[in-house]
Steps between C-alpha positions, in 0.01 A plus 500: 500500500562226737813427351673839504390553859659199612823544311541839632493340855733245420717760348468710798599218712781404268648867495489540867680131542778645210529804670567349854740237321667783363549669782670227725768481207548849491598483866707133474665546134496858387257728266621318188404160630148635608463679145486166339327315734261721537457516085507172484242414739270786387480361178466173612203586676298649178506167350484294845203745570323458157519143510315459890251735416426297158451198704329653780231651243483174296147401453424124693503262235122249544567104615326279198486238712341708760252639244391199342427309816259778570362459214430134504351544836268781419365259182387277723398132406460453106 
Protein backbone atom coordinates (compact mmCIF):
# COMPACT_ATOMS: atom_id res chain seq x y z
CA UNK A 1 0.00 0.00 0.00
CA UNK A 2 2.96 2.01 0.79
CA UNK A 3 4.12 1.84 -2.55
CA UNK A 4 1.09 3.03 -4.52
CA UNK A 5 0.64 5.90 -2.10
CA UNK A 6 3.95 7.15 -2.66
CA UNK A 7 3.95 6.80 -6.42
CA UNK A 8 0.78 8.63 -6.67
CA UNK A 9 2.60 11.59 -4.91
CA UNK A 10 5.45 11.46 -7.01
CA UNK A 11 3.16 11.32 -9.93
CA UNK A 12 1.26 14.17 -8.67
CA UNK A 13 4.36 16.11 -8.30
CA UNK A 14 5.62 15.01 -11.68
CA UNK A 15 2.27 16.06 -13.50
CA UNK A 16 2.12 19.39 -11.90
CA UNK A 17 6.09 19.99 -12.87
CA UNK A 18 4.94 18.68 -16.77
CA UNK A 19 2.13 20.76 -16.72
CA UNK A 20 3.98 24.03 -15.64
CA UNK A 21 6.85 23.02 -18.20
CA UNK A 22 4.26 22.84 -20.64
CA UNK A 23 2.89 25.82 -20.11
CA UNK A 24 6.03 28.17 -20.34
CA UNK A 25 6.47 26.57 -23.96
CA UNK A 26 3.12 27.16 -24.88
CA UNK A 27 3.72 30.84 -24.20
CA UNK A 28 7.66 30.94 -25.69
CA UNK A 29 7.24 28.36 -28.77
CA UNK A 30 3.64 27.81 -29.68
CA UNK A 31 0.81 25.03 -28.76
CA UNK A 32 2.58 22.44 -30.93
CA UNK A 33 5.84 22.77 -29.08
CA UNK A 34 3.99 22.51 -25.64
CA UNK A 35 1.91 19.39 -27.03
CA UNK A 36 5.05 17.42 -27.15
CA UNK A 37 6.74 18.59 -24.37
CA UNK A 38 4.18 18.26 -22.36
CA UNK A 39 3.65 14.36 -23.74
CA UNK A 40 6.87 13.78 -23.45
CA UNK A 41 7.44 14.79 -20.01
CA UNK A 42 4.14 13.24 -18.79
CA UNK A 43 5.25 10.05 -19.78
CA UNK A 44 8.48 10.48 -18.58
CA UNK A 45 7.24 10.99 -15.29
CA UNK A 46 5.19 7.47 -15.02
CA UNK A 47 8.37 5.68 -15.28
CA UNK A 48 10.61 8.45 -13.42
CA UNK A 49 7.75 8.22 -10.77
CA UNK A 50 7.60 4.34 -10.57
CA UNK A 51 11.15 4.03 -10.24
CA UNK A 52 11.50 6.75 -6.88
CA UNK A 53 8.71 5.31 -5.30
CA UNK A 54 10.33 1.63 -5.82
CA UNK A 55 13.35 2.86 -4.13
CA UNK A 56 11.75 4.93 -1.61
CA UNK A 57 9.61 1.72 -0.47
CA UNK A 58 12.64 -0.64 -0.75
CA UNK A 59 12.97 -2.62 2.35
CA UNK A 60 16.66 -1.70 4.32
CA UNK A 61 18.82 -4.42 3.49
CA UNK A 62 20.66 -5.89 7.39
CA UNK A 63 24.74 -5.12 7.78
CA UNK A 64 26.40 -8.85 8.37
CA UNK A 65 29.10 -7.35 9.72
CA UNK A 66 26.96 -5.36 11.97
CA UNK A 67 24.98 -8.49 12.95
CA UNK A 68 27.64 -10.76 13.65
CA UNK A 69 29.61 -8.46 15.88
CA UNK A 70 26.52 -8.42 17.98
CA UNK A 71 26.47 -11.62 18.07
CA UNK A 72 29.95 -12.37 19.18
CA UNK A 73 29.50 -9.88 21.88
CA UNK A 74 26.28 -11.16 23.26
CA UNK A 75 28.18 -14.90 23.45
CA UNK A 76 30.33 -13.65 25.69
CA UNK A 77 33.70 -15.42 26.68
CA UNK A 78 33.81 -19.22 25.45
Amino acid sequence: MQLIIYYVVFMISGDFAAYFIGLFVEYEWGSHASLIVFLALYFGFLWVSWVLAVWATEPKKANPAASNEQDAGSAGPN
